[in-house]
C-alpha positions in Angstrom: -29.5 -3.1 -9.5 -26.5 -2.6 -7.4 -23.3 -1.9 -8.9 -19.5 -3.3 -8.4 -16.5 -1.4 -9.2 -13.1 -3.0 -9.9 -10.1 -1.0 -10.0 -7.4 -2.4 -11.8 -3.9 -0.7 -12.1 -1.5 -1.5 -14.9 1.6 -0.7 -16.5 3.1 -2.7 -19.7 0.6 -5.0 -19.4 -0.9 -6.0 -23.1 0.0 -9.9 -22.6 -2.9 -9.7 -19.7 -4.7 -6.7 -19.5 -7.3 -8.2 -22.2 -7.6 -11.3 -20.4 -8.2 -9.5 -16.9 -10.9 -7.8 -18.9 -12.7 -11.0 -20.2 -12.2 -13.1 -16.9 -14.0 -10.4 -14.8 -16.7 -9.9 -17.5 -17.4 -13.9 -17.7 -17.7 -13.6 -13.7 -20.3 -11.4 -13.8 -22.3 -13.1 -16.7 -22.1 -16.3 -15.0 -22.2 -15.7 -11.4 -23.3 -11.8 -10.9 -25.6 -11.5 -13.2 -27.9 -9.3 -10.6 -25.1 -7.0 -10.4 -23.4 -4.2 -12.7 -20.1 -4.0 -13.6 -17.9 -1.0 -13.5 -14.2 -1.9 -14.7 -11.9 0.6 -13.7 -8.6 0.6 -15.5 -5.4 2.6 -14.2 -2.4 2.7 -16.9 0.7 4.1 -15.2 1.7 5.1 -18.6 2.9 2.2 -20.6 5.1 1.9 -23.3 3.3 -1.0 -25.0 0.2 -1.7 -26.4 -1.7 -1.5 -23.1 -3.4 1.8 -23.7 -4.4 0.3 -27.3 -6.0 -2.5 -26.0 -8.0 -0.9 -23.0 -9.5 1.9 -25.9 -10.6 -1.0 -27.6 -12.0 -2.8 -25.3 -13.6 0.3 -23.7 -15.1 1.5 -26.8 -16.8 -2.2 -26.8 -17.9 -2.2 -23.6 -19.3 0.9 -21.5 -18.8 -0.5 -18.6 -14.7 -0.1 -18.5 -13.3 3.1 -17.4 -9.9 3.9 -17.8 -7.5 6.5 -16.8 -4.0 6.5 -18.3 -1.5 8.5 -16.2 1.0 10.9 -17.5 3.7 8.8 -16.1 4.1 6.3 -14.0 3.4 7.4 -10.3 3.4 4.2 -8.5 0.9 1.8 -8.0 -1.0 3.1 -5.1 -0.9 6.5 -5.9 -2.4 5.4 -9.0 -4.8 3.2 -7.3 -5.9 5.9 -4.7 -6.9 8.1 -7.7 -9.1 5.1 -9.4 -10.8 4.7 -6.3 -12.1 8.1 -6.8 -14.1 7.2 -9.9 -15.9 4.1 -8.5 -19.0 4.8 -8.3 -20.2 1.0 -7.2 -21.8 0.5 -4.0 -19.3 -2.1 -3.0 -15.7 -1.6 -4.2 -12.9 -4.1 -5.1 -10.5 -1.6 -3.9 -7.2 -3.7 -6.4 -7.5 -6.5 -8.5 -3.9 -6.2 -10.6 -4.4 -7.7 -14.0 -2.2 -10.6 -13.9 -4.7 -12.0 -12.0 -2.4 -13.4 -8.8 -5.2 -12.4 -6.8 -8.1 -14.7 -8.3 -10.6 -12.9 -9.6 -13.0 -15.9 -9.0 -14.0 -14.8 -5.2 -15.1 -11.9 -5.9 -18.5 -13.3 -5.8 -18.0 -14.8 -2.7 -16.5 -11.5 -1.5 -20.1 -10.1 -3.0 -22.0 -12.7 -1.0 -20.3 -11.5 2.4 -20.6 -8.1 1.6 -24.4 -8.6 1.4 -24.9 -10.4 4.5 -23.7 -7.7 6.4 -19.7 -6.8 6.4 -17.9 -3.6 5.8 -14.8 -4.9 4.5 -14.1 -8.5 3.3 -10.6 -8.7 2.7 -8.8 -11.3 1.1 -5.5 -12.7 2.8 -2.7 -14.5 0.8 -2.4 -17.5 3.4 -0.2 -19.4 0.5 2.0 -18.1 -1.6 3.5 -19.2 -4.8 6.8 -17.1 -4.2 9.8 -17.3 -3.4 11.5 -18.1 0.4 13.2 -15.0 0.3 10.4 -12.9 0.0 7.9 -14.7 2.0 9.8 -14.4 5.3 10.9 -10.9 4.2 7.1 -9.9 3.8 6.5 -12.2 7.4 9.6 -9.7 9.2 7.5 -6.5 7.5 4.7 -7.3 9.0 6.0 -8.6 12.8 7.5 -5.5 13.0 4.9 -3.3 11.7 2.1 -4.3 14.2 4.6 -4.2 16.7 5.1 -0.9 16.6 1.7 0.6 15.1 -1.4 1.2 17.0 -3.2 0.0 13.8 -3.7 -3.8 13.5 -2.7 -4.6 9.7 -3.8 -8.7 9.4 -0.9 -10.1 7.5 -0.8 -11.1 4.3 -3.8 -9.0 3.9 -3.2 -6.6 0.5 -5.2 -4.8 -1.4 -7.2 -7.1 -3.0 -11.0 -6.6 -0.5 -14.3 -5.4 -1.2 -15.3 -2.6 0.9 -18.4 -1.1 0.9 -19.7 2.7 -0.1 -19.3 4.1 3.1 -15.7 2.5 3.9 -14.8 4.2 0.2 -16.1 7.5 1.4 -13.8 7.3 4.7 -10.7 6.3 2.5 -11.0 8.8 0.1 -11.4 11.8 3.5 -7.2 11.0 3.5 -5.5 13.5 1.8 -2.2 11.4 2.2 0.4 12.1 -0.6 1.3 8.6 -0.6 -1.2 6.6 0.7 -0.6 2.9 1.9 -4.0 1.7 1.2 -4.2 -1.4 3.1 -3.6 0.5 6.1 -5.8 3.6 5.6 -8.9 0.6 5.1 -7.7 -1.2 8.7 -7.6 2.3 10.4 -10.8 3.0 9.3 -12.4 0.4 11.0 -15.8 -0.8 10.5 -17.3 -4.6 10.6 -14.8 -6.5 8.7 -13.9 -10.3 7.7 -11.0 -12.2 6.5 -11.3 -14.9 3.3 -7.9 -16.4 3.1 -6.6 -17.9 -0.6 -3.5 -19.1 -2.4 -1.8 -16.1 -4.3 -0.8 -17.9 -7.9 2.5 -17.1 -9.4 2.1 -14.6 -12.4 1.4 -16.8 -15.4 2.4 -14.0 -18.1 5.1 -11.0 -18.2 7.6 -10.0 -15.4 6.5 -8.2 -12.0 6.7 -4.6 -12.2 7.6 -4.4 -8.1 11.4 -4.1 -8.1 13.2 -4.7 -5.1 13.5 -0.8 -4.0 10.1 -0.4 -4.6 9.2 -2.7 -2.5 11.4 -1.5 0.2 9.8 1.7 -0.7 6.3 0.7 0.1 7.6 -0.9 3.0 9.3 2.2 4.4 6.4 4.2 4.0 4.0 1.3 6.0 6.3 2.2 8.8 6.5 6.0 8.6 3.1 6.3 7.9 1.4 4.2 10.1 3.8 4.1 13.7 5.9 6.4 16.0 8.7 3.1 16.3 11.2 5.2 14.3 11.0 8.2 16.5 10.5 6.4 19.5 13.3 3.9 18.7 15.6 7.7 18.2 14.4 8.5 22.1 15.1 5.1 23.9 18.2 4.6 22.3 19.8 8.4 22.5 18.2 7.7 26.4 19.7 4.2 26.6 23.5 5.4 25.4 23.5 8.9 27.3 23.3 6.6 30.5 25.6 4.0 29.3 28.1 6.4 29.1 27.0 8.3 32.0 27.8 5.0 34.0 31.3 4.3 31.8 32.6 7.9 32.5 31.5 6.9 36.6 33.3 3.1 36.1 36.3 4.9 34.7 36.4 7.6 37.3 36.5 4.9 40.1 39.2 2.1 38.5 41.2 4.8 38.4 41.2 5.5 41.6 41.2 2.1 43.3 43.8 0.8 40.7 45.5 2.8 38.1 46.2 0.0 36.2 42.7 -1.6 35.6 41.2 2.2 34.3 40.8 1.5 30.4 43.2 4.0 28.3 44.3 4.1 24.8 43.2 5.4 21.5 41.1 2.5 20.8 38.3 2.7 22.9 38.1 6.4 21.8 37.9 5.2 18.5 35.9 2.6 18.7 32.9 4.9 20.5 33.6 7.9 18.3 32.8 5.6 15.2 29.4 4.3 17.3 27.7 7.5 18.6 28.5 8.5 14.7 26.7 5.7 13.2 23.7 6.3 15.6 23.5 10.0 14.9 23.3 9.1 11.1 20.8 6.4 11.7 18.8 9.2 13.5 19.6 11.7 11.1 18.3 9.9 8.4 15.1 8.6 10.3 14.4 12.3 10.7 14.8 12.9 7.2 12.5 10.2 6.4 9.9 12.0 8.2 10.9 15.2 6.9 10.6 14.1 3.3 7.1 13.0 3.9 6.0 16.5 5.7 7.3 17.9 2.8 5.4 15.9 -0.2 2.5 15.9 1.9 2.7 20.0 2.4 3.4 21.1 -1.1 -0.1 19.8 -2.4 -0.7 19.1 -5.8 -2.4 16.2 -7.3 -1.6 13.0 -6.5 -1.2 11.6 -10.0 -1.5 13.8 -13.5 -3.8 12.2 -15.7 -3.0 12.5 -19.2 -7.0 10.6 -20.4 -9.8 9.5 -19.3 -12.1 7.0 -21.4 -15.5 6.7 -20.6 -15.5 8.7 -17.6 -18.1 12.3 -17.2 -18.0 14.7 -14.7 -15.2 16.4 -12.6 -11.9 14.7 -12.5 -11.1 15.8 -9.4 -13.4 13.7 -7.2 -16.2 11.7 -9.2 -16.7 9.3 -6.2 -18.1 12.6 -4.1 -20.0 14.4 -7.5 -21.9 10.8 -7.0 -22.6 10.8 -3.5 -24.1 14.7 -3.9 -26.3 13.9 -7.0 -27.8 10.7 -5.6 -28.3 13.2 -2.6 
């Protein structure tokens, strides 16, 4: 019997984390019922009754894992460090528990898996959001894979089933921060696209903020292209010739007529403030990257688990104790 993991981060979630729970579990009894479940629970340490409910329901059901966090390190951080306890043969790398992405293809995504892909990835084609944010994450994602060497498909998330031997080459990243969805589309393999409407959350508030999102959406870029650096070289190239070529125009008005050469205080000011403005912009681009080297250099776990429930073995890498005992 082959077995399917599902990792499912969380943080002050008790209006749906029981639900997520049941709704998976009713899946497989109905529609997988060839398969084994493996429910992986990530708590980013909640304030509510969310731990509660998951060491309930996993002292119920054996199947549940769960791993509560010492605090809250971020969503993919958090989920990075689930996938290391799957154990499935096929993975659903995120399925949040407000259940925006529907839970009811997974046994489609099961279905394609077994005829042959890698990765089946599901893409939010419709979106039950906002304007705002839908041509905010359109502009992410124009810009990212124009200036990436990696293809990411838009509106492709998190939300895919990838098989054992895609989990083994995501897990070989040692990133501090690790952008998931594009770690899975640089490691390649034979994958396919199952497009579906993304439902507006039916219970409790998002727990993306705004800055978090922009933080996500930083790293995508850092991580994942040389734009940013690249972007620093054309334009110190582009303005070292343009003035180059003013300093030449200004040379030569002044010597065919006096009167035409541009003078005054205010062009001075006016470029002083410019090339200041780009050398911040660079500055801070650089510290960007900076910031990164430094996480990523200093080691250390990337998320400090405070239990685990249900889970044996080494907590450092359970995915790869599997892979050598099956061995």
């Amino acid at each position: 019997m082959k077995t399917i993991s599902i990792v499912s981060p969380c943080f002050n979630e008790e209006d749906n984390v029981a639900n997520c729970y049941e709704t998976v579990k009713a899946i497989f009894d109905k529609e997988l019922p060839g398969y084994r479940r493996e429910h992986i629970f990530i708590d980013n340490a909640s304030s509510d009754r969310t731990v509660d409910i998951l060491r309930e329901i996993a002292a119920q059901d054996q199947d549940v894992k769960v791993v509560v966090n010492a605090r809250n390190f971020g969503v993919f951080r958090s989920t990075f460090n689930g996938l290391r306890y799957a154990t499935g043969d096929g993975i659903v790398v995120m399925l949040p528990v407000d259940l925006q992405d529907p839970p009811e293809l997974i046994p489609e995504f099961v279905e394609l898996w077994e005829s042959g892909y890698d990765v089946v990835a599901g893409a939010r084609s419709t979106r039950e959001e906002g304007f705002v944010m839908r041509n905010a994450r359109g502009l992410f994602y124009r810009i990212v894979n124009g200036l990436s060497d990696v293809w990411l498909e838009p509106s492709v998330g998190e939300f895919q089933l990838i098989d054992r031997k895609v989990l083994k080459a995501v897990l070989a990243h040692k990133d501090h921060y690790p952008y998931i969805r594009g770690i899975i589309a640089s490691c390649g393999f034979r994958r396919i696209i199952k497009p579906y409407v993304w439902k507006a959350r039916a219970k409790g508030l998002s727990k993306h903020s705004l800055m978090a999102l922009i933080d996500q959406a930083l790293n995508a870029i850092f991580s994942f292209t040389r734009a940013p650096m690249r972007f620093c070289t054309i334009s110190g190239l582009v303005i070292a010739i343009a003035c180059i070529l003013f300093s030449l125009i200004s040379v030569i008005l002044f010597f065919v007529n006096p009167d035409q050469a541009p003078r005054g205080t205010t062009t001075i000011i006016v470029s002083l403030f410019f090339l200041s403005g780009i050398q911040m912009l660079f500055i801070g681009m650089l510290g960007e990257y900076i910031t990164s080297i430094h996480n990523q250099v200093r080691g250390g776990p990337i998320v400090t688990e405070q239990e685990r429930i249900n889970i044996e073995g080494p907590a450092r890498d359970p995915a790869l104790a599997r892979e050598e005992h099956l061995a």
